[in-house]
C-alpha positions in Angstrom: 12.5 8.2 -5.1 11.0 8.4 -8.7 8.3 10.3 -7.0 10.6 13.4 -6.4 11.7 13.5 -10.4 8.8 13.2 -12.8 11.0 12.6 -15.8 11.9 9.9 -14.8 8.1 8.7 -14.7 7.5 9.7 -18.4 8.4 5.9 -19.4 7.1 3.8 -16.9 3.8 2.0 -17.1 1.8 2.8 -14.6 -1.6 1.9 -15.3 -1.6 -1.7 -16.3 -0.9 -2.7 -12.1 -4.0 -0.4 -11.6 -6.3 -2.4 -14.6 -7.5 -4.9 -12.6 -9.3 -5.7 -9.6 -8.2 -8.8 -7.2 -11.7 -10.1 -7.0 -11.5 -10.4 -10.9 -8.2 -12.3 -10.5 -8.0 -14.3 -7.6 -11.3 -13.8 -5.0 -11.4 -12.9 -2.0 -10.8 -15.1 0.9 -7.9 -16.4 3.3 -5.0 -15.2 1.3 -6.4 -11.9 2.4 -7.4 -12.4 5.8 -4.1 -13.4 6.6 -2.6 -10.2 5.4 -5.0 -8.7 7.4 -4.0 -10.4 10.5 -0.3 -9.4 9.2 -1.4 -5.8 9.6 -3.5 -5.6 12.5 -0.6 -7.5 14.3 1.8 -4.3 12.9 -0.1 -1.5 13.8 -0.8 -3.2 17.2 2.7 -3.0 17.5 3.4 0.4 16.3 1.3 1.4 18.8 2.3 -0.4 22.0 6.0 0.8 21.1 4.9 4.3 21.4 3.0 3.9 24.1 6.2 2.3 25.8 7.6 5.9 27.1 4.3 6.4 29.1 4.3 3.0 31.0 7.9 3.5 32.2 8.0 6.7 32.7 5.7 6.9 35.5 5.7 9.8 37.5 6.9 9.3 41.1 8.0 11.3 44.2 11.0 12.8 44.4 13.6 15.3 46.7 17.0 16.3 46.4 19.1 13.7 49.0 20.4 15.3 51.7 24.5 16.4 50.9 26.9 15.5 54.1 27.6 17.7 57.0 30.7 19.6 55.7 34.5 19.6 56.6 35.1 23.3 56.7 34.0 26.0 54.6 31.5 25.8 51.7 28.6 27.8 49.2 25.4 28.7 50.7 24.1 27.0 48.2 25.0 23.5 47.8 23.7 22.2 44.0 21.2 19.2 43.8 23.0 16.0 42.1 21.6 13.1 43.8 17.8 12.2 44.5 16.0 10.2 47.0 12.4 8.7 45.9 9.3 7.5 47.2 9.4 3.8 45.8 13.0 3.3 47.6 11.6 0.8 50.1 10.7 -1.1 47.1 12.0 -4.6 45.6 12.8 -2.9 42.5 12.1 0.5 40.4 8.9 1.5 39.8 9.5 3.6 37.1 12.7 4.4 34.9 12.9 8.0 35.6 14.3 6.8 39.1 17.0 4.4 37.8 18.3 7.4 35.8 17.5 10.2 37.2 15.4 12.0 35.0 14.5 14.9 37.5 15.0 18.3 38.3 17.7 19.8 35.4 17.5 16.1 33.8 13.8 15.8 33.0 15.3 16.8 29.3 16.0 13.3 28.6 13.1 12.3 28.5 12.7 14.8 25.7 15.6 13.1 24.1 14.2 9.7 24.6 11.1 10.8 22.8 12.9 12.7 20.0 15.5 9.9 18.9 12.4 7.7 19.1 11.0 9.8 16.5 14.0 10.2 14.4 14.5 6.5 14.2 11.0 6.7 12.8 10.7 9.1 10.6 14.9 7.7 8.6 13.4 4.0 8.8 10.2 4.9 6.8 11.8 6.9 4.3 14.3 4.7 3.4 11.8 1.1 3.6 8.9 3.0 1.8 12.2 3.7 -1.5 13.5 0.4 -1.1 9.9 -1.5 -1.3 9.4 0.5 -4.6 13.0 -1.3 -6.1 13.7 -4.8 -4.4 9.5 -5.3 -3.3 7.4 -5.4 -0.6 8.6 -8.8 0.6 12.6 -8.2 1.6 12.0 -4.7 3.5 8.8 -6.6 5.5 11.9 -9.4 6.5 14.5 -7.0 7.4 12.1 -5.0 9.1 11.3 -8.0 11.4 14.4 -8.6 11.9 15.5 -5.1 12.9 12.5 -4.9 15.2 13.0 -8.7 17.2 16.8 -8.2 17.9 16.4 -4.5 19.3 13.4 -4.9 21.1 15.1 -7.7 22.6 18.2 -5.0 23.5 16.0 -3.2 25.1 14.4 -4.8 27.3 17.7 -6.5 28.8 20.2 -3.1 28.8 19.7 -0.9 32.4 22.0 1.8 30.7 20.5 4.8 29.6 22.2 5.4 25.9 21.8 1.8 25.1 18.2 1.6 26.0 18.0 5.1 23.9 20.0 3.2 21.2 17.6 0.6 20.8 14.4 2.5 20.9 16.1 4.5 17.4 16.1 0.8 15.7 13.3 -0.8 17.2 10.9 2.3 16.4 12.6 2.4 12.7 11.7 -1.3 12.5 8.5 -1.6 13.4 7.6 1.6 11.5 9.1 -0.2 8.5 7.1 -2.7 9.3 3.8 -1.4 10.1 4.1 1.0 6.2 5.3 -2.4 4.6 2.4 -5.2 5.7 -0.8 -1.6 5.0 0.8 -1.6 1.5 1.1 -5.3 0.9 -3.0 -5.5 2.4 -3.8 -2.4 0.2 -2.3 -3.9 -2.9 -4.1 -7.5 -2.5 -7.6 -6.1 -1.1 -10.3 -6.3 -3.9 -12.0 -2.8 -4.5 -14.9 -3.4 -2.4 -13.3 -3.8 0.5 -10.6 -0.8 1.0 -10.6 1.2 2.5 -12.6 -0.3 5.3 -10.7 -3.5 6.2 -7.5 -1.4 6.5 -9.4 0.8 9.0 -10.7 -1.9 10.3 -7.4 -3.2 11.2 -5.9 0.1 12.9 -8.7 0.4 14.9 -7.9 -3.1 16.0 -4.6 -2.4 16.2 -5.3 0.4 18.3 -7.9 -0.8 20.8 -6.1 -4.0 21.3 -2.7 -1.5 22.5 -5.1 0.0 24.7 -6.3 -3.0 26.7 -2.6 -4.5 26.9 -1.7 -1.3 28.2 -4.2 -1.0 31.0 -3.6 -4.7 31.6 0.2 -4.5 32.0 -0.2 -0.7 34.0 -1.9 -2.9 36.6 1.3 -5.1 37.1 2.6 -4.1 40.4 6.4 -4.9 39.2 9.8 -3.3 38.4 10.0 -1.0 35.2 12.4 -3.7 33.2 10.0 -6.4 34.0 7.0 -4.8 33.1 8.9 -3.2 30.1 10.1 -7.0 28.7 6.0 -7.9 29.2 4.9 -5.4 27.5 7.3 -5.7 24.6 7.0 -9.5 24.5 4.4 -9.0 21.4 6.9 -8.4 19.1 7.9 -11.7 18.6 4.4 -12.2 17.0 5.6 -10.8 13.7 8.1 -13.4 13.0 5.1 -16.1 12.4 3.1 -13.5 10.9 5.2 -12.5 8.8 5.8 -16.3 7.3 2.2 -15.8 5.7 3.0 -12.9 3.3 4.1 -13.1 -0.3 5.0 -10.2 -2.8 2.5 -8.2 -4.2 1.4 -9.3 -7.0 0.4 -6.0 -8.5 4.2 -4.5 -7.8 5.5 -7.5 -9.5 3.6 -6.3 -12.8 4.9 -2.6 -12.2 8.2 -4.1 -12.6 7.1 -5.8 -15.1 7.9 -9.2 -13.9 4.7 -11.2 -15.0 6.1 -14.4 -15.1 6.7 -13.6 -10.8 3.4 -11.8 -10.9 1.4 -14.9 -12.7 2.7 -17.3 -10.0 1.4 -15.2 -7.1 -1.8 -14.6 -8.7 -1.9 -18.2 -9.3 -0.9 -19.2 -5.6 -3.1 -17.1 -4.2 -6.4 -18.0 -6.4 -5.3 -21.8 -5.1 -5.3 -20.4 -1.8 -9.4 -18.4 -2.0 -10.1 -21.6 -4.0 -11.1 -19.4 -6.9 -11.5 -20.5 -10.1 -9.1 -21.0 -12.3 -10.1 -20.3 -15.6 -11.4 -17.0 -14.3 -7.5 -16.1 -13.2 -6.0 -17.5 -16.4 -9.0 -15.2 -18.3 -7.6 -11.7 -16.0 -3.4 -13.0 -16.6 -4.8 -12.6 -20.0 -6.3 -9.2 -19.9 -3.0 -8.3 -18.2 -0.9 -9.4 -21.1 -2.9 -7.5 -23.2 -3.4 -4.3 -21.2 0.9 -4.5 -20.8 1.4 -4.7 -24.2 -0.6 -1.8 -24.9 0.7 0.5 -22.6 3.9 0.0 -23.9 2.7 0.6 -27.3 1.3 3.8 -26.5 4.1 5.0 -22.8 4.4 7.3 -21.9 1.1 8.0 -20.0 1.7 11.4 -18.5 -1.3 13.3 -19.8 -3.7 11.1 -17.4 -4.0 13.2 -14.0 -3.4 10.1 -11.9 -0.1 8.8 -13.6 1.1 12.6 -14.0 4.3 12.9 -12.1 4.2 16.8 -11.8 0.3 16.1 -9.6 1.5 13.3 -7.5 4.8 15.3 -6.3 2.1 17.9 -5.8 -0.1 15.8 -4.0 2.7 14.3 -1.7 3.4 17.9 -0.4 -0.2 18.4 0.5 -0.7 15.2 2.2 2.9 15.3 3.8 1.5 18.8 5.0 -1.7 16.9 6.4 -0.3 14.0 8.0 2.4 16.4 9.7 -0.3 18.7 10.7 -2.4 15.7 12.3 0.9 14.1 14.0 1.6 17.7 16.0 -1.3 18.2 17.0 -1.2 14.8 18.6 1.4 15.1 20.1 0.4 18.1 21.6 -2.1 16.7 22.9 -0.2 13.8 24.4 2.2 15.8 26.2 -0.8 18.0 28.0 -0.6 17.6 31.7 -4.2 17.0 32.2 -4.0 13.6 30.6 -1.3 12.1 33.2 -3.4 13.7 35.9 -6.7 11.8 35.2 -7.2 8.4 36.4 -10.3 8.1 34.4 -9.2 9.0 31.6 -7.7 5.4 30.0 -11.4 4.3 31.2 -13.6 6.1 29.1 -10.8 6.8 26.0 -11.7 2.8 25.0 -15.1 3.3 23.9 -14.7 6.7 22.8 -12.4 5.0 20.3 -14.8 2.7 18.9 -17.6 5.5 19.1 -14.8 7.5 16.6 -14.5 4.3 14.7 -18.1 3.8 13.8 -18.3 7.1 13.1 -15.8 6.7 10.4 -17.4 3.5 9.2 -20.3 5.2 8.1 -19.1 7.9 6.5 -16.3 6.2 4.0 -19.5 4.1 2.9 -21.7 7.6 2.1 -18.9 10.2 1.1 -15.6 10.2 -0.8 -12.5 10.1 1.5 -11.1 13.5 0.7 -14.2 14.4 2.0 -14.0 12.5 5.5 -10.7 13.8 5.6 -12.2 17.4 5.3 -14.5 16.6 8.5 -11.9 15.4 10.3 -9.7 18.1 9.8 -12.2 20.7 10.7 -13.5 18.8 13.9 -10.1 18.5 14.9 -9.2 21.9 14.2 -12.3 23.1 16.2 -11.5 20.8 19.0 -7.8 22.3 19.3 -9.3 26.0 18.9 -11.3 24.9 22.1 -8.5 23.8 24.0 -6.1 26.9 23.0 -9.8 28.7 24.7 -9.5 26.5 28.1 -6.4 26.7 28.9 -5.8 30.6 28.4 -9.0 31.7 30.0 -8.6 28.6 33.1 -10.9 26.4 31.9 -9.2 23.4 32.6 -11.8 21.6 33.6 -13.2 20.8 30.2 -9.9 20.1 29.1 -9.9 16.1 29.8 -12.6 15.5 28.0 -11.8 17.8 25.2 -8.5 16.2 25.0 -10.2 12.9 25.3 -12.4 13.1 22.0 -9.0 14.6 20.0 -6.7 11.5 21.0 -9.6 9.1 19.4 -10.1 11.6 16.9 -6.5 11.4 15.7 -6.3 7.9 16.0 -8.7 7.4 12.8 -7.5 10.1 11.4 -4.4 9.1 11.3 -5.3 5.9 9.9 -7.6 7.2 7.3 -4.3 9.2 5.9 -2.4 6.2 5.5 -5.5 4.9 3.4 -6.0 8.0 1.2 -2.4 7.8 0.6 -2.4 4.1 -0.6 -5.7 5.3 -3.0 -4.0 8.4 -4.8 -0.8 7.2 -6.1 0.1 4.0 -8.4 1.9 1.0 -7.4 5.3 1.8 -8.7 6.0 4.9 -6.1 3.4 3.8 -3.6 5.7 2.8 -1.1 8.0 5.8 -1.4 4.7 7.9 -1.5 3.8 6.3 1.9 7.2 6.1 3.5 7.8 9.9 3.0 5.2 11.5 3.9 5.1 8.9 6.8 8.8 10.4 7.7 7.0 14.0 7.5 4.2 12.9 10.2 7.1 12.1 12.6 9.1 15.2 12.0 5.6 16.3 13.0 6.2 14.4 16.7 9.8 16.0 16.4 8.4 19.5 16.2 5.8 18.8 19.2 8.3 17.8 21.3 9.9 21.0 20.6 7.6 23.0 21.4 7.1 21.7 25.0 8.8 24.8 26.1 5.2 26.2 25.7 4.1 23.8 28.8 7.3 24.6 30.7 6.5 28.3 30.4 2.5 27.5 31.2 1.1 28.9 27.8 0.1 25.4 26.7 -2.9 27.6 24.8 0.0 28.9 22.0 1.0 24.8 21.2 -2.8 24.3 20.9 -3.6 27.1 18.9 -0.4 26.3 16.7 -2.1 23.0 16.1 -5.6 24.1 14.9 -3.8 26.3 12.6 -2.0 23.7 10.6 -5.0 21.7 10.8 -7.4 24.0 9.1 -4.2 25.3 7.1 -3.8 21.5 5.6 -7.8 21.6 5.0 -7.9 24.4 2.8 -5.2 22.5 1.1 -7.0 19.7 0.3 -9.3 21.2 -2.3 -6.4 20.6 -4.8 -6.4 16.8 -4.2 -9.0 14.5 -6.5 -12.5 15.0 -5.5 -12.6 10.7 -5.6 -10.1 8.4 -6.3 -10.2 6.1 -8.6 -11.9 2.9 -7.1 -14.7 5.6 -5.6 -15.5 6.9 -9.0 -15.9 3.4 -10.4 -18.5 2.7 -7.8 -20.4 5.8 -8.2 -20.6 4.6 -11.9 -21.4 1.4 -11.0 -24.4 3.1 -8.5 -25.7 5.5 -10.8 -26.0 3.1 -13.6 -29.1 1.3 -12.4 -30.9 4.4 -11.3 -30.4 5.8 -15.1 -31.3 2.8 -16.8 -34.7 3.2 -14.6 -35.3 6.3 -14.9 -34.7 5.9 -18.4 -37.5 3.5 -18.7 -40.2 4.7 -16.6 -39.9 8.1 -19.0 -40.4 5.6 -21.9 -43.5 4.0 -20.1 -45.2 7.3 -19.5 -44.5 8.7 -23.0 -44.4 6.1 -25.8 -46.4 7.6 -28.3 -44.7 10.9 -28.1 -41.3 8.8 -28.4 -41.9 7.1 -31.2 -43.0 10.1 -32.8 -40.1 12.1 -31.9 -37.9 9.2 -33.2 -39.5 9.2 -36.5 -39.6 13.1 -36.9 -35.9 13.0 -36.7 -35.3 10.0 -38.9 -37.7 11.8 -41.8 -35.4 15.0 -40.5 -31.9 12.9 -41.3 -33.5 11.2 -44.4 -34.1 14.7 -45.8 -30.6 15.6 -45.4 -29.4 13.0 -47.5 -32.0 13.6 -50.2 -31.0 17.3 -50.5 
C-alpha cells in the first residue's frame, strides 16, 4: 500500500517501466489478443455473477399458509410463519425466494445476500490489487481462479441458505480479483495506440455477451439450482484462459527484475513474430534509462511520479467510481425495471448505441474529459428521475432508467481505464484494487438506502445519486488535463501541422526571411564588435 505513504515512494524508480512503449519492444499481435480474450472472458464473468441475484430471485406469488383449526383458546391474531406459493404444483422451485422464504418480514435477506456479495467484493480487490503490486500480476490472477472455480462450484450444489451466502462472499471476491488482475496485465502489455480502446472494447464485450446469456438462460423453464449451475457453468472458462497469461513485463522492471523482465519481452516478441534486433535495441534503452534513474532517484518533483498527487488523485477517483457505483445501484433496485418485460429487449442495443458513443469520443477528446460528460449526463439523467418519481411521472421512468444502466456500464469501464493511465506501474494495482473496494462500498451504501423504496420516496435515493455525481465532477478539475500517452499523441499530431505551416509561411515570404535573417546576424555581429 505504498500508495497510502509517499515517503516511502521517494526511492523508487518509477519512470523507467513507463519509458517505453510495447510496440517499440515487442509488436503487437497474438500475445496481446490473447490477454484480451483473458479479459473479455473476466469481465464477462464479473458480470454474469452479479447479475446472478436477479435470475434466481424471481418474483413469484405468494400468501401466508393457512395455520390449523385450534385446540382451545388462542390470539386474534395468529403471526404469519409459513407460506404457500404459486409455482407449488411445479417439479421444482422456480425461484430461490420460495425455497427460503424470503417474504413478508424475510425479504431482508435478500438485502443480506446482496450486501455480503458486495463485501466479498470490495476485501478481495483491496487485498489482490496490494498483493499484485509485491509478488506480480501472475500469482494473484491463479489464486484468483482458483478461489472463483471451487466456490462457484459450492454454490451451485449447496440448497442451504448461509452456505449459498457463504460462497457468493468468495466467489464475488474471486472473480473481482480476477477481473482487476487480467485489465491490468492487458493495460500493461497494450502498445500506446491501442488503450484505452481495446480495454473498452473488451467490457463492452464482456457486458453484452452477460446480457444475451442472461436472456438466454431466463428463458429456461427449470428449477432455480439448475438454472443457477447453467448460468454459472462459464466460470470454468478462466482456467484455460488463464494458461495464456505471463507476468507483466513492465512490473517486472518496476521491481527491477530485468533479467525476468528481458525473458518476457523476449517470449512475447517470439510470439508477434517481431523482430529481434528491434527488442534487443529497446532491452538496451531500458538498461540505460534504469541506470539513470537510479543515478539521479528520487523522482518526486515530476507531477506523475509525486506520491503526495497520486494519494490525491486516488481520493478523487475513489470518490468518482463510488459515486458511479451508487447511483447504479440505485437504479438497479428501482421497481420499474423488474416490472417491464421489454425492458432486457431494447437495453442490448442501447448498450452498443452507449458504446459507440464512447468510441468516438476517446479518439477526439482526452479521457478526463469523457469522464466529465459522462458524469454530467448521468447526473442530469438521475436529476430527471428524482423529477418522475416525486411529481408521478413514472411513466418516463423505464426508459430514463434504461439509458442510465448503459450509461453506467461504460462509465464504469472507462474508470477502470483512466485509473490504469494516471498512476505508474509500481502502485497500479493497489491504485486499481482500492478505489475498486471504494466503488463496491458504493453498492453497500445503495443497498442501504433501500429504505427510501420501502418508504415510496425513491426520488430522495435518486436525487442523492446526481448529487455525488456532479459532486465527483467538480472534482475532477484537479486530475491531469491528459495523461501521459494522450499528450504524446497530441505532440505527435501537432507536429506535422507546425512543420507545414511553418513552411508555407516560408514559401509566401522568402525575401522578407532572408532579410530578417541577415538583419539579425549584422545585429549579433555588431555585438561582438562592440
Amino acid at each position: 500500500m505504498d500508495i497510502l505513504a509517499p515517503q516511502r515512494l521517494l526511492f523508487k524508480d518509477l519512470g523507467t517501466s513507463e519509458s517505453f512503449d510495447c510496440y517499440d519492444a515487442f509488436g503487437h499481435g497474438p500475445f496481446q489478443r490473447r490477454l484480451l480474450l483473458l479479459c473479455t472472458i473476466a469481465l464477462f464473468l464479473f458480470n454474469v455473477h452479479n447479475f446472478a441475484f436477479r435470475l434466481i430471485l424471481k418474483d413469484v406469488e405468494y400468501w401466508c399458509k393457512r395455520p390449523e383449526e385450534p385446540n382451545g383458546t388462542t390470539p386474534e391474531r395468529i403471526p404469519c410463519e409459513e407460506w404457500e406459493y404459486g409455482d407449488d404444483a411445479e417439479p421444482a422451485r422456480m425461484s430461490a425466494i420460495c425455497e427460503w422464504n424470503l417474504v413478508c418480514q424475510r425479504d431482508a435477506l435478500i438485502a443480506v445476500m446482496v450486501a455480503v456479495n458486495c463485501f466479498g467484493s470490495c476485501l478481495f480487490s483491496a487485498v489482490a490489487g496490494s498483493l499484485a503490486d509485491i509478488v506480480g500480476r501472475m500469482p494473484v490472477l491463479l489464486v484468483g481462479v482458483a478461489v472463483l472455480v471451487i466456490s462457484t462450484v459450492i454454490g451451485c450444489i449447496s440448497r442451504s441458505f448461509h452456505t449459498f451466502v457463504a460462497a457468493k462472499f468468495f466467489s464475488s471476491g474471486g472473480v473481482s480479483a480476477v477481473m482487476i488482475t487480467a485489465i491490468t496485465s492487458l493495460f500493461e502489455v497494450t502498445t500506446h495506440s491501442n488503450r484505452p480502446l481495446q480495454i473498452i472494447f473488451a467490457g463492452m464485450l464482456g457486458v453484452l455477451f452477460s446480457d444475451t446469456w442472461d436472456a438466454t438462460v431466463a428463458m429456461v423453464r427449470v428449477g432455480w439450482m439448475l438454472r443457477h449451475a447453467t448460468f454459472m457453468f462459464p466460470t470454468v472458462l478462466m482456467v484455460p484462459a488463464s494458461c495464456v497469461a505471463s507476468e507483466s513485463a513492465r512490473w517486472l522492471i518496476a521491481r527491477g527484475r530485468l533479467r525476468d523482465a528481458e525473458a518476457t519481452i523476449m517470449n512475447a516478441a517470439a510470439v508477434n513474430h517481431f523482430p529481434m534486433h528491434c527488442t534487443t535495441s529497446t532491452i538496451d534503452k531500458l538498461k540505460a534509462e534504469l541506470f539513470r534513474n537510479e543515478m539521479r532517484l528520487p523522482s518526486i518533483d515530476q507531477e506523475m511520479f509525486n506520491g503526495y498527487s497520486m494519494r490525491r488523485r486516488a481520493l478523487i477517483l475513489s470518490l468518482s467510481y463510488f459515486s458511479i457505483t451508487f447511483a447504479a445501484f440505485v437504479s438497479a433496485f428501482s421497481i420499474v425495471r423488474r416490472k417491464k418485460s421489454w425492458f432486457d429487449h431494447f437495453s442490448f442495443p442501447m448498450n452498443i448505441v452507449c458504446y459507440v458513443v464512447m468510441d468516438r469520443l476517446i479518439t477526439r477528446f482526452s479521457m478526463v474529459t469523457v469522464l466529465n460528460i459522462w458524469f454530467m449526463t448521468l447526473g442530469v439523467l438521475q436529476c430527471l428521475l428524482s423529477l418522475a418519481f416525486g411529481t408521478g411521472g413514472v411513466a418516463v421512468c423505464p426508459v430514463l432508467v434504461m439509458v442510465t444502466t448503459a450509461l453506467f456500464y461504460t462509465g464504469y469501464i472507462l474508470c477502470l481505464v483512466y485509473i490504469q493511465e494516471v498512476f505508474p506501474t509500481a502502485v497500479r494495482g493497489s491504485a486499481v484494487g482500492c478505489i475498486f473496494a471504494c466503488a463496491r462500498l458504493g453498492g453497500l451504501s445503495a443497498i442501504a438506502g433501500r429504505a427510501f423504496q420501502r418508504a415510496s420516496r425513491s426520488d430522495l435515493g435518486h436525487a442523492a445519486a446526481a448529487i455525488l455525481l456532479l459532486a465527483s465532477m467538480f472534482t475532477h478539475e484537479v486530475l491531469p488535463r491528459a495523461t501521459k500517452v494522450e499528450s504524446a499523441k497530441m505532440e505527435c499530431l501537432s507536429a506535422p501541422a507546425t512543420r507545414k505551416r511553418a513552411m508555407n509561411f516560408a514559401k509566401r515570404t522568402p525575401d522578407s526571411s532572408i532579410y530578417n535573417m541577415r538583419r539579425g546576424r549584422s545585429s549579433a555581429e555588431s555585438l561582438f564588435d562592440h
